[in-house]
N, C-alpha and C positions, 0 to 999 in steps of 0.2 A: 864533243860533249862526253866522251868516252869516265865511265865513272866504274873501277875498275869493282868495287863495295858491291854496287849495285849488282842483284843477282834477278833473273826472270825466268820461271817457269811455265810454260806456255801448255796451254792441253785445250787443244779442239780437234775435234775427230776431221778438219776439212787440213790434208794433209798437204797443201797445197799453199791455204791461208799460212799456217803454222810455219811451215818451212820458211816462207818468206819472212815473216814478223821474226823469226828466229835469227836469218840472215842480215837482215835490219839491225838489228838489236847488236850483234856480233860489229856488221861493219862499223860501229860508232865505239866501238870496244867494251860493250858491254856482256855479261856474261847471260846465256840465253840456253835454256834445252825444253826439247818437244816433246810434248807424248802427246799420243793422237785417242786415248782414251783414259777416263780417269781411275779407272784401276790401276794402271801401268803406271802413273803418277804417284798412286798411290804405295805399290810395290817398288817405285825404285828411289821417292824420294822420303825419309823418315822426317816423323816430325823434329822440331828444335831446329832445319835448317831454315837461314835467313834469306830472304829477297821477296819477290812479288810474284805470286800466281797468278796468270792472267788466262781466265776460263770462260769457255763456251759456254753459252747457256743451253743450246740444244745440241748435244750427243746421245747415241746409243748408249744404252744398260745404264748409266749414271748421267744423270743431264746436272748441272750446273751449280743449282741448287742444291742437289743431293750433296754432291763435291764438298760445298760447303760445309752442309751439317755434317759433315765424315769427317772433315778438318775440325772443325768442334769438338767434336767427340774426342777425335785420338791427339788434341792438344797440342796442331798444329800452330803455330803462333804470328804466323807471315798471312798479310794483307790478301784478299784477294781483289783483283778488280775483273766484271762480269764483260764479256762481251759477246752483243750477239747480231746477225745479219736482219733479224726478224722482228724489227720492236715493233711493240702493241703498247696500248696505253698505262699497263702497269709493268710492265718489263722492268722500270729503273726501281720503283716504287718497291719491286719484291727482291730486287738485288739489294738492296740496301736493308730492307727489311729482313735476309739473311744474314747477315752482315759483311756487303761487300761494301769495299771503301772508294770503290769507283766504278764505272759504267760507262762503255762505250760501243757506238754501233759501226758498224762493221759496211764499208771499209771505213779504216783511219787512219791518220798519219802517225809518224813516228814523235813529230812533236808534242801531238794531239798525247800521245801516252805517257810521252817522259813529262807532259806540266804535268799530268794529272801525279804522277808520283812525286814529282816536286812541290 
């Protein structure tokens, strides 16, 4: 299913998750890179580049939502979809209510992420 277009940016502080989902993501030929907090995402990826964020909701110094509203602001233009280990009952409800365009809890499959972008 490798889609060579498709592009993912991954940022969860759990470096472990990340690595893996990144490696996932590679094996099927897709393009993938990590940062494990979201200023480092912030500093090394400018906005106007295309693919899909897929961000933690609980990180140190910027958690998820913050992410979000930073992407907002400086006119990022690529989807994010929220993922997090820890749902509670409005977890999806506030992800989408920032403007994520998808939500998943944590673990998930590879499948599981590539419908949600298809």
């Amino acid at each position: 299913m490798g889609e060579p277009s498709v592009r993912f940016w991954i940022v969860d502080d759990d470096l472990q998750f990340g690595k893996s989902l990144r490696r996932m993501l590679k094996s099927r030929g897709i393009s993938a890179e990590y940062f494990g907090l979201a200023q480092s995402f912030l500093d090394s990826v400018p906005p106007g580049q295309s693919g899909y964020a897929i961000v933690d909701v609980s990180m140190p110094g910027c958690d998820g939502f913050e992410l979000i509203k930073k992407m907002r602001e400086l006119h990022y233009g690529m989807p994010v979809i929220i993922m997090t280990g820890h749902v509670n009952s409005h977890a999806k409800d506030r992800a989408m209510q920032h403007g994520a365009v998808g939500f998943l809890q944590k673990p998930f499959s590879g499948d599981s992420l590539l419908e949600l972008v298809h």
